[in-house]
Residue, then its C-alpha position, 0 to 999 in steps of 0.5 A: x497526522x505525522x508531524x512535518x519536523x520528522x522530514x527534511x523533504x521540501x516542495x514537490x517531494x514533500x507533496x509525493x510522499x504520502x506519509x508527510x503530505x498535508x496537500x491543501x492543509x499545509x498552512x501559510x506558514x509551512x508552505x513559505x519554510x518548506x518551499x511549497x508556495x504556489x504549488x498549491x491552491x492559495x487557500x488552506x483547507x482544514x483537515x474535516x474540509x479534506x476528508x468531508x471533499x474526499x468523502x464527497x468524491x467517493x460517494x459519487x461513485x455507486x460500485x465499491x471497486x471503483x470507491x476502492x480505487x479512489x480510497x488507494x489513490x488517497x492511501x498513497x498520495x496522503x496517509x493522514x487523510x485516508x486514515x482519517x477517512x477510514x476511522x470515522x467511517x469505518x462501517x462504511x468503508x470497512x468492506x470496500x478497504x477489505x471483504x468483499x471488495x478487496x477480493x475484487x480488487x486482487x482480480x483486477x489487480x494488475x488492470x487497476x495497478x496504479x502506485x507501487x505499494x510495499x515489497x515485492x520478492x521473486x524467484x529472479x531476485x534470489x541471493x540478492x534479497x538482502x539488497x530489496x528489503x534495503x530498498x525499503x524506506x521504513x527505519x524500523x517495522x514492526x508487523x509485516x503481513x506476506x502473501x505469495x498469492x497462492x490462495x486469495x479469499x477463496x478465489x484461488x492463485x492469484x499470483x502478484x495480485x494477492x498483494x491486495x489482501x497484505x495492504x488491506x489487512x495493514x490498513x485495518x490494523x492501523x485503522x482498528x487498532x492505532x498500528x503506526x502505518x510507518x511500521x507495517x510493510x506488506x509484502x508479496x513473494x512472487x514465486x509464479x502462478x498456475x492460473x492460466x488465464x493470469x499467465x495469458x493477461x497481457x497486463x498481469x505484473x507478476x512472473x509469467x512461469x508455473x509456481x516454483x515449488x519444494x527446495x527452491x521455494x523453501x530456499x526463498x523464503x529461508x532468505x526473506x525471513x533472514x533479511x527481514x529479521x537482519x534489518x528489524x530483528x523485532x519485526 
């Protein structure tokens, strides 16, 4: 669990950011100093009673997309106990976080879109990348896992909904191999898509052209790699 004194966020930004956020395991304590007092429910939870909830919740529901949906809902509103959640169960969740499940979820991507994840780069953000990886909250970062969605599991060009797969594969590392998720950062290089029925899906949230391909997109990428490795030079 990340330790509270890494932050000076307090109250309702506190209980929004999912790498400090404890919800109802903040104790007396904490929620007198970090201005938290009544805002949430008067008892404290100890961690296996949040993960032991949080697994009840999921277990109710019988298709694994809909499981994928409730386990990202945790992943971005408290990181400690989706991790929590995924180490001691890690047979049970690993092919909803990732294979097959996460392929599913790169379909529905754009209908199921609920929090904002990661970097997303387009063809219209080109000379200003430098700017969008300042925009990224992480001090430092250490693995970065891209997609530009062209080819997603075998299911083809899927666009900005390939996004899926870099924040799956970071979770596994996290969960499999103790990757601080404060150090991974994953990214989707939106450059369009050739999928028909993507490009006519009034909900799709990526970049409605054909893919942008040759010296422009090599161009793209050029001023990625350069922005990345400028502000984490080891990532």
């Amino acid at each position: 669990m990340t330790d509270i004194k890494d932050t000076t966020l307090r109250g309702v930004n506190l209980l929004r950011n999912p790498w400090f956020n404890k919800s109802s395991a903040f104790t007396e304590e904490e929620r007198d100093e970090l201005g938290l007092r009544g805002l949430l429910p008067p008892r404290v939870s100890t961690f296996d009673e949040q993960v032991t909830r949080l697994k009840g919740i999921i277990d109710t529901y019988e298709k694994p997309i809909n499981k994928y949906i409730v386990l990202e809902g945790a992943h971005n509103s408290d990181e400690s106990l989706y991790f929590e959640l995924l180490v001691r169960y890690i047979d049970q969740f690993l092919p909803i976080v990732y294979t097959p499940t996460v392929g599913q979820a790169c379909l529905q991507y754009s209908h199921i879109f609920r929090y904002a994840r990661g970097l997303y780069v387009s063809t219209e953000d080109k000379g200003r990348v430098r700017q969008l990886v300042a925009n990224v909250p992480h001090k430092d970062v250490d693995i970065i896992v891209v997609t530009d969605g062209q080819r997603i599991l075998g299911l083809g060009d899927l666009g900005v909904n390939g996004m899926g797969i870099p924040v799956g594969k970071l979770a596994l590392y996290t969960a499999c191999a103790g990757v601080n998720p404060q150090k991974t950062l994953p990214v989707c290089i939106d450059v369009g898509t050739n999928n028909e029925e993507l490009l006519n899906d009034p909900l799709y949230m990526g970049l409605r052209q054909k893919r942008v391909t040759g010296p422009e997109y090599d161009a793209l990428i050029a001023e990625f790699v350069d922005a990345v490795r400028e502000r984490w030079p080891n990532v």
